[in-house]
C-alpha positions as CSV (number, residue, x, y, z in Angstrom):
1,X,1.0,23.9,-28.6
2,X,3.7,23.9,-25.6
3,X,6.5,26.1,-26.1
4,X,10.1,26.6,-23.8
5,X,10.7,30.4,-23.2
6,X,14.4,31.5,-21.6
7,X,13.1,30.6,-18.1
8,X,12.1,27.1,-19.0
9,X,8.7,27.8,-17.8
10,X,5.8,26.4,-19.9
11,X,3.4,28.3,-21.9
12,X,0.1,26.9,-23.3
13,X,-2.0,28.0,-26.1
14,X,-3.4,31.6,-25.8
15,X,-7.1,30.7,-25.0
16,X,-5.2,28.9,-21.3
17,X,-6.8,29.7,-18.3
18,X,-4.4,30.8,-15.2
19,X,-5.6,27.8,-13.7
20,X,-5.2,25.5,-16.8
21,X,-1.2,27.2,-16.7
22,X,-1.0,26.3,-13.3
23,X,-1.6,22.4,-14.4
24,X,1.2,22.4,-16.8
25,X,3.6,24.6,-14.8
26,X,7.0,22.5,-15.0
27,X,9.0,25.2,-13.1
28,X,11.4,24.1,-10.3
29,X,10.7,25.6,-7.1
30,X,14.0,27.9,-6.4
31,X,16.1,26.3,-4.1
32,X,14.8,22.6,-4.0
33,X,16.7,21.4,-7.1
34,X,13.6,19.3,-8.0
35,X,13.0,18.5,-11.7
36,X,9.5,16.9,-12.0
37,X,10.9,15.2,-15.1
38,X,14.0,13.4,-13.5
39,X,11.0,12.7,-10.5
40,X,8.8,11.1,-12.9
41,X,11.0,9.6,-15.3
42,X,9.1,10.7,-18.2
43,X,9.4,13.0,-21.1
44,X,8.2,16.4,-20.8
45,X,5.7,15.8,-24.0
46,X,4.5,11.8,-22.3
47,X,3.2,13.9,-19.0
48,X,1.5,16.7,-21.1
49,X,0.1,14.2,-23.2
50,X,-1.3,12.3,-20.0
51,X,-2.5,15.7,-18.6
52,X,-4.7,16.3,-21.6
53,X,-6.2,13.0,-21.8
54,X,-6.8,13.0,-18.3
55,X,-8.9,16.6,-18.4
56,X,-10.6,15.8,-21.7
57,X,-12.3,12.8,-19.5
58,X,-15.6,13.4,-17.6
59,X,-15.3,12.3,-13.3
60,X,-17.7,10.3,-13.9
61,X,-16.4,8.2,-17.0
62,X,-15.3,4.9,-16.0
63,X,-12.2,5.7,-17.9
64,X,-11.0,8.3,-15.9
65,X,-8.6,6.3,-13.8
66,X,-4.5,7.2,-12.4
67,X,-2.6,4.1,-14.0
68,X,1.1,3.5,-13.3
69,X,3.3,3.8,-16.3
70,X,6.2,1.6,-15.0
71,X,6.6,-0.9,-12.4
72,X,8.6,0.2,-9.4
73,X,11.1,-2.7,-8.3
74,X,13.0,-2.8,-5.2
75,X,16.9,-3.0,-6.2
76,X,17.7,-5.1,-3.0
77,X,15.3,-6.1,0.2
78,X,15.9,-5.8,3.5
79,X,18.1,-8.9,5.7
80,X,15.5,-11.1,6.6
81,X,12.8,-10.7,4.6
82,X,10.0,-13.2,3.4
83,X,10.3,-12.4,0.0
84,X,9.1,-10.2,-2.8
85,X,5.4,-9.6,-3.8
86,X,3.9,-8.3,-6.5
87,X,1.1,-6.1,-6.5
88,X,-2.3,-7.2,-7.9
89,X,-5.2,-5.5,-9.1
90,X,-7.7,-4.3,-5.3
91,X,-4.2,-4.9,-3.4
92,X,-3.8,-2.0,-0.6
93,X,-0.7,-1.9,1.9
94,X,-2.7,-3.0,4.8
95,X,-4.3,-6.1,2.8
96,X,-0.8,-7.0,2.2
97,X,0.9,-6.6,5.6
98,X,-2.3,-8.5,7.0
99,X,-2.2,-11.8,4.5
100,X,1.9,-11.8,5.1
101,X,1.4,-11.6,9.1
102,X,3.7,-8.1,9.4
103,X,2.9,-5.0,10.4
104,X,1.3,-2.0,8.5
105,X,4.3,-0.2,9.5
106,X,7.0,-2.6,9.2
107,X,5.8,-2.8,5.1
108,X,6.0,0.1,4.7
109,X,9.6,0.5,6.2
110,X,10.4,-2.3,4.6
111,X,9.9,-0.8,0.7
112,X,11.4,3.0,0.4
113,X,10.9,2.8,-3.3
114,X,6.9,3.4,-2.4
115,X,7.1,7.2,-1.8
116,X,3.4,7.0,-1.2
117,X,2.2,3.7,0.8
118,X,-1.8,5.1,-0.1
119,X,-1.0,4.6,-3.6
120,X,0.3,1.1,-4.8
121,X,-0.2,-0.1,-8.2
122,X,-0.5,-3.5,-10.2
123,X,3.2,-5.1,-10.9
124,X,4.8,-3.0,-7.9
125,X,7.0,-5.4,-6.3
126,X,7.1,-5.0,-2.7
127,X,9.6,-6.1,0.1
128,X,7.7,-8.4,2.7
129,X,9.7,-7.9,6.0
130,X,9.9,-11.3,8.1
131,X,7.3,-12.1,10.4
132,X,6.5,-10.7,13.7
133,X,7.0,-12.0,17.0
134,X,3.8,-14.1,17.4
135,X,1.9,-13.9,20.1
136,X,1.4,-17.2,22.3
137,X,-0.1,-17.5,25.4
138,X,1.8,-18.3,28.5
139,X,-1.5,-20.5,29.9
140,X,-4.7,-21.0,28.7
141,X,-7.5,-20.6,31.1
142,X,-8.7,-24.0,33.0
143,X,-10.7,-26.3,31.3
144,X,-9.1,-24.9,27.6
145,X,-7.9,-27.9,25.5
146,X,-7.3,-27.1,22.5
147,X,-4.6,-24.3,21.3
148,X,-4.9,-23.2,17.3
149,X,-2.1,-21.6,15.3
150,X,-3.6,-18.6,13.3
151,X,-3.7,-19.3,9.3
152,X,-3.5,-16.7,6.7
153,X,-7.2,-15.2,6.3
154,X,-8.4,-16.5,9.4
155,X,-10.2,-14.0,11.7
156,X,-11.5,-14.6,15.4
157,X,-15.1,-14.8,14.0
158,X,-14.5,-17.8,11.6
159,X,-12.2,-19.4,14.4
160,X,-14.8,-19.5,16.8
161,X,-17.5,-20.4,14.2
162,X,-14.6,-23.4,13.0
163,X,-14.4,-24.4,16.4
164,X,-18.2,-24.0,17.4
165,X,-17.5,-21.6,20.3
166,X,-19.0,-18.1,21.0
167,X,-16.7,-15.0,19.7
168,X,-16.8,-13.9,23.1
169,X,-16.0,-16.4,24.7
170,X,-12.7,-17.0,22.1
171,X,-12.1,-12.9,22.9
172,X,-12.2,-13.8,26.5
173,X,-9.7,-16.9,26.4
174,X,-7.0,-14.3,24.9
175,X,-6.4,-11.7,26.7
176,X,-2.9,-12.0,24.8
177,X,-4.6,-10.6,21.8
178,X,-4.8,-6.9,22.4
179,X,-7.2,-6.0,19.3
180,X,-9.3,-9.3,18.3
181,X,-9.8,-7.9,14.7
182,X,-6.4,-7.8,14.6
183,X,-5.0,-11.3,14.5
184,X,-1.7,-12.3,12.0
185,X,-0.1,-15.8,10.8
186,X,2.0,-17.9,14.0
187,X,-0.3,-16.1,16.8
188,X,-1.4,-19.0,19.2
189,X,-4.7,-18.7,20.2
190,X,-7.1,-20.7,23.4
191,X,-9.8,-22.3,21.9
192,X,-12.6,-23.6,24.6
């Protein structure tokens, strides 16, 4: 059973461990003016609750999972943005910026209401910031026909292998393209 002393500090049940107290230690650091229940949005009894089920499960228990108890929704997106996404189940940050053609960074930037950009969870609803400046090649080399417009999910490997042209020769023909595993929606690319 939790009790509240004077201090507001929790207390657990006498057989507690110092490192089990440590777990459920709601104090407020002095001087930061943080309440880990106005951060959370939760009840004080909901996050115990969660705490308890969490360390009565085994590592290794395909139940012991984080899950996200609400949905966090931007209240307005940046000017120019693509649109809203929402977050579906093996999504990352990275997945997202790549399939929308934007940067890692610029998503993250673009959504303030993810404290943590490592940890995203189903029904999240993220701003996608408009698209980069894409990169088009001033010339193609001589003898180079053909120019193709990067798709979402296309890489340089299934372009070449689309097109029936070595990867190296399709790196070669771009020297535009700084990182070659790094290719995003509207980038031009010389195709041999």
């Amino acid at each position: 059973m939790v009790h509240h002393n004077q201090d507001d500090h929790l207390e657990l049940c006498d057989g507690c461990t110092p490192q089990d107290q440590q777990l459920y230690d709601n104090t407020p650091q002095r001087g930061t003016g943080v309440d880990p229940l106005q951060v959370y949005s939760m009840t004080l009894e909901a996050i115990l609750q969660a705490q308890r089920q969490l360390l009565s499960l085994e590592p290794a228990t395909p139940e012991f999972v984080t899950q996200q108890v609400t949905c966090r929704v931007p209240t307005t997106c940046p000017p120019e943005f693509q649109g809203r996404y929402t977050v579906r189940s093996g999504d990352t940050m990275f997945l997202i910026a790549r399939r929308f053609g934007v940067t890692l960074q610029a998503l993250i930037n673009a959504n303030p209401h993810i404290p943590n950009p490592n940890l995203i969870f189903p029904c999240d609803v993220l701003c996608v910031p408009g698209v980069d400046t894409c990169r088009v090649p001033t010339t193609c080399p001589p003898g180079f026909m053909n120019r193709y417009t990067v798709r979402p999910g296309d890489t340089m490997f299934f372009i070449a292998r689309r097109f029936g042209v070595t990867l190296q020769a399709l790196i070669n023909a771009n020297p535009h393209i700084t990182n070659p595993n790094l290719i995003f929606p509207c980038d031009v690319l010389c195709v041999p």
